[in-house]
C-alpha atoms as one frame of an Amber mdcrd trajectory, in Angstrom:
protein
  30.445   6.745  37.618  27.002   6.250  36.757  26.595   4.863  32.681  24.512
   6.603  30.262  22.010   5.240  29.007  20.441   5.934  25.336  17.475   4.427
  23.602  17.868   4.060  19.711  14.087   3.818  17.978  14.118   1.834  14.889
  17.427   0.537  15.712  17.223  -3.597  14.201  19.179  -2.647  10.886  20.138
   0.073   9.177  21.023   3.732  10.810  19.472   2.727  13.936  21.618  -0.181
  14.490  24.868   1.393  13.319  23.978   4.022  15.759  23.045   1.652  18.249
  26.742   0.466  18.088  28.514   3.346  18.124  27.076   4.270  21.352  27.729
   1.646  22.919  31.157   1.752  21.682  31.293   4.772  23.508  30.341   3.793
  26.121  26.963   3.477  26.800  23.860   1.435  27.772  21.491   0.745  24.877
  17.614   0.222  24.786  17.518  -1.078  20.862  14.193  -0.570  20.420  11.984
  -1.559  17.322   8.611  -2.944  16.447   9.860  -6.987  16.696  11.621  -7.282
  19.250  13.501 -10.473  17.838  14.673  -8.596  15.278  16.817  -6.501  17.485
  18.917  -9.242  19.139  21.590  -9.082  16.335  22.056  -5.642  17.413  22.146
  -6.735  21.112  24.462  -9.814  20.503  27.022  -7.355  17.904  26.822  -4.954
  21.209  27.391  -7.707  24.249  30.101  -9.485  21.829  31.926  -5.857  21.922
  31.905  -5.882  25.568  28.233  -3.697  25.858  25.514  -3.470  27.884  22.189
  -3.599  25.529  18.397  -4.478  25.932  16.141  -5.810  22.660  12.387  -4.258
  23.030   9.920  -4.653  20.765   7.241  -1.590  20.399   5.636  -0.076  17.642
   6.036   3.868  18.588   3.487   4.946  17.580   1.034   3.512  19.977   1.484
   5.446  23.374   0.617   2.391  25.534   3.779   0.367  23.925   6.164   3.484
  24.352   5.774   3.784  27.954   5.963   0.285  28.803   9.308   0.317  26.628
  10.784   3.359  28.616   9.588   1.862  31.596  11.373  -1.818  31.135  14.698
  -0.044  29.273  14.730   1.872  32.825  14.144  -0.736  34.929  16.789  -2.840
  33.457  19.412  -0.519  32.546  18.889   2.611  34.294  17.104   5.696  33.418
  17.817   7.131  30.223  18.949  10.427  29.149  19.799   9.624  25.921  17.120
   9.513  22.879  17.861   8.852  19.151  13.877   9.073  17.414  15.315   6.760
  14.497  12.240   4.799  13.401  10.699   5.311   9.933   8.715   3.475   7.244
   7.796   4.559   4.172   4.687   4.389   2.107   5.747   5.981  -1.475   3.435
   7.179  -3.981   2.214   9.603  -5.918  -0.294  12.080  -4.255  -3.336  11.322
  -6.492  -2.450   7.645  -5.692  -1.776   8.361  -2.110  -3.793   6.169   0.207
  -5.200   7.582   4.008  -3.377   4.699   5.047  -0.114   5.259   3.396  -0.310
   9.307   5.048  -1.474   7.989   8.330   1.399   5.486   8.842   3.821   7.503
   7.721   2.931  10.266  10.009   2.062   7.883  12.893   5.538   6.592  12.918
   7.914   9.391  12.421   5.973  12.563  14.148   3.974  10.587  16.264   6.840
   7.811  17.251   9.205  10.758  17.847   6.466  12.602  19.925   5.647   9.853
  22.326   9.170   8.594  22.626  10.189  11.891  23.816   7.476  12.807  25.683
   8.007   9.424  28.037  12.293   9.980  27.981  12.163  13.754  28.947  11.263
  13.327  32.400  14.167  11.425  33.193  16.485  13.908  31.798  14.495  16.457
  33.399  15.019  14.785  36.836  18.700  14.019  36.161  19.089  17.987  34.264
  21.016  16.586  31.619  19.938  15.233  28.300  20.438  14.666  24.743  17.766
  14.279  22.456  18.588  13.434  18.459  15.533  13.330  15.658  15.957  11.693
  12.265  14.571  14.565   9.716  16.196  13.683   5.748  16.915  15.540   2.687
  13.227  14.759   1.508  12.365  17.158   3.791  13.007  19.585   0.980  10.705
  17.737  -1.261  11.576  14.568  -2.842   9.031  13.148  -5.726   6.655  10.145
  -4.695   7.378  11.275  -0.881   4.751  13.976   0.089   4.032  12.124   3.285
   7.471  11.358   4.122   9.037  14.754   3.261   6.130  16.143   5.071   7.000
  13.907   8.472  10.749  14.916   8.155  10.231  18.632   7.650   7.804  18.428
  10.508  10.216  16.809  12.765  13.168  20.128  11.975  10.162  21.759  14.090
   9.780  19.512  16.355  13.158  19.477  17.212  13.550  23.757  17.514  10.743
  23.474  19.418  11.843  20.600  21.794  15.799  22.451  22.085  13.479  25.626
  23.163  11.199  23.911  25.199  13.994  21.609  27.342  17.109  23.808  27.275
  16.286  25.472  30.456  16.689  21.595  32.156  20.060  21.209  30.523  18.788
  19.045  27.348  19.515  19.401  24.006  17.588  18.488  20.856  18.868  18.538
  17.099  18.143  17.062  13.862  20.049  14.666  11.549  19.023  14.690   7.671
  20.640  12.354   5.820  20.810  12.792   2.119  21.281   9.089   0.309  22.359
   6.368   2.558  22.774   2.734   1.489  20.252   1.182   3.510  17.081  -1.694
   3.083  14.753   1.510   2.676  16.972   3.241  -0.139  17.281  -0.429  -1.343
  13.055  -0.523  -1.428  13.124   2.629  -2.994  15.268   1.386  -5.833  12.967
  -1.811  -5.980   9.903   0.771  -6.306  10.935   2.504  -9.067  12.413  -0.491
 -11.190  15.829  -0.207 -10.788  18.795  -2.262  -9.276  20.289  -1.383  -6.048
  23.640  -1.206  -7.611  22.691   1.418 -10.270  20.689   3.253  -8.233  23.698
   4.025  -5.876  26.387   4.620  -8.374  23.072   7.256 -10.290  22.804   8.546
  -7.021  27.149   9.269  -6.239  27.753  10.803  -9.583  25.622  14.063  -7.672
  26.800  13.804  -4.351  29.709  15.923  -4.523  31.831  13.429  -2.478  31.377
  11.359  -5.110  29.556   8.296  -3.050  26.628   7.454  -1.559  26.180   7.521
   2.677  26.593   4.596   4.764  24.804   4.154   8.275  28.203   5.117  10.441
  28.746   7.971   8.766  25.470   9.441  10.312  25.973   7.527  13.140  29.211
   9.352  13.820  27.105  12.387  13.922  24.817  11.754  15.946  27.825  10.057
  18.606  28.882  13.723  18.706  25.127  15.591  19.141  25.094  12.605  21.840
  27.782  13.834  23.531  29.146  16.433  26.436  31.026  17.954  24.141  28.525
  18.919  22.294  26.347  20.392  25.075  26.198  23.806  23.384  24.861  23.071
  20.346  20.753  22.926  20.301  17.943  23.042  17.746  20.090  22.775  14.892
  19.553  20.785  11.689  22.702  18.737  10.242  22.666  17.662   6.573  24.856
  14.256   5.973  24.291  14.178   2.866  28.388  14.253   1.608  27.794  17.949
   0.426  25.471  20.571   0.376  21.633  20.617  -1.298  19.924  23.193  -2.960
C-alpha cells in the first residue's frame, strides 16, 4: 500500500510541528516545511526517532518560486503528496493608525498568499491521484481581535478560501476545511503576551478563566483535529470551519 504523504507549512514549533507528529504517527510521510530549513530537523529527528518517514525544507511561502521547488523536492523524495496542512503564520500586531504597509503586507503575504501558492502547487497531485485533503489555519481573530486588523483580516479571508477551494476541488475527490483555534499556548501567544507587557504565565491563566473549559489550548489538541479532517473517515465533510477554541465564541 502506497503511504500518504502530507506537507505541514510552518511546521518547526508550535501547531505545525505537533501536527507534523501526529501525522506521522498515523502513519504518514511528512514534508515539514518552514522558512529555515534547520529549524525543522527537531521535528524530523522527533518523527524518524518514532519510527517516521519525514523531510526538513526550508521555503518562505510566500514567494512562488520557493513553493514549487519545495513541492517538487517533498515529491521527489517522498512521493507525491495529497495531503496539505497551510499552517504558516507570523504576526505583525499593532494598532491600525500605527499599522505599517509592511506589517499588512507580510501578514497577508504569508497566510493568504502562503496558503494560495502552497495549494495551488499540491492540488495537482491530488487531482491526478482523485483523492485529497486539504486543511487551512483560519483563528478566532478572525472575528476581530484588537491590535490584529491584518491578522484577523488574513484568517477570515482564508474561511473563504477554504469554501471556495472545498467547492472548487470536490468534484476530484478533495476536501478543504478550516481550523480556528481560539488561545493556544504557543511562542506566538507567548509574543503576544510579551507585546502587551504581560507574563506568559498570567496571560494564560487571564485567558482560561473565559474559556469555558477552563484552560487554555495546547498544539495537539488542534492537531488532533486536523488528524481527523486529514483523514478517510472524514471524506464527507468539506468547506467547513472548526472552532478549537475549548467552547464556543460569540
Amino acid at each position: 500500500m502506497t503511504q500518504t504523504v502530507a506537507i505541514v507549512t510552518g511546521a518547526a514549533r508550535g501547531i505545525g510541528a505537533a501536527t507534523a507528529r501526529r501525522l506521522a504517527a498515523d502513519g504518514m510521510a511528512v514534508g515539514v516545511l518552514d522558512l529555515d530549513e534547520a529549524a525543522s530537523a527537531g521535528t524530523v529527528k522527533e518523527i524518524a526517532d518514532a519510527g517516521g518517514r519525514a523531510v526538513a525544507v526550508g521555503a518562505d511561502v510566500s514567494q512562488r518560486d520557493q513553493v514549487e521547488a519545495a513541492v517538487e523536492r517533498v515529491a521527489s523524495e517522498l512521493g507525491g503528496p495529497t495531503v496539505l496542512v497551510n499552517n504558516a503564520g507570523v504576526i505583525r500586531d499593532n494598532l491600525l493608525f500605527r499599522m505599517t504597509d509592511d506589517d499588512w503586507d507580510t501578514v497577508l503575504g504569508v497566510h493568504l498568499r502562503g496558503a494560495f501558492l502552497m495549494s495551488r502547487a499540491v492540488q495537482k497531485y491530488m487531482v491526478d491521484q482523485r483523492y485529497g485533503r486539504i486543511v487551512n489555519l483560519s483563528s478566532s481573530s478572525a472575528l476581530g481581535n484588537r491590535g490584529q486588523v491584518n491578522y484577523s483580516a488574513a484568517k477570515a479571508g482564508m474561511q473563504g478560501f477554504t469554501k471556495t477551494l472545498a467547492i472548487e476541488l470536490g468534484p476530484f475527490g478533495v476536501t478543504a476545511n478550516a481550523v480556528a483555534p481560539g488561545f493556544i499556548a504557543t511562542d506566538m501567544t507567548a509574543a503576544t503576551a510579551a507585546r502587551v507587557g504581560v507574563a506568559f504565565e498570567d496571560f494564560q491563566k487571564v485567558a482560561a478563566e473565559r474559556i469555558p473549559v477552563r484552560r487554555v489550548g495546547q498544539p495537539a489538541d488542534v492537531a488532533n483535529v486536523i488528524s481527523f479532517l486529514v483523514s478517510e473517515g472524514a471524506g464527507f465533510v468539506s468547506g467547513q470551519v472548526i472552532y478549537v477554541a475549548g467552547g464556543p465564541l460569540c
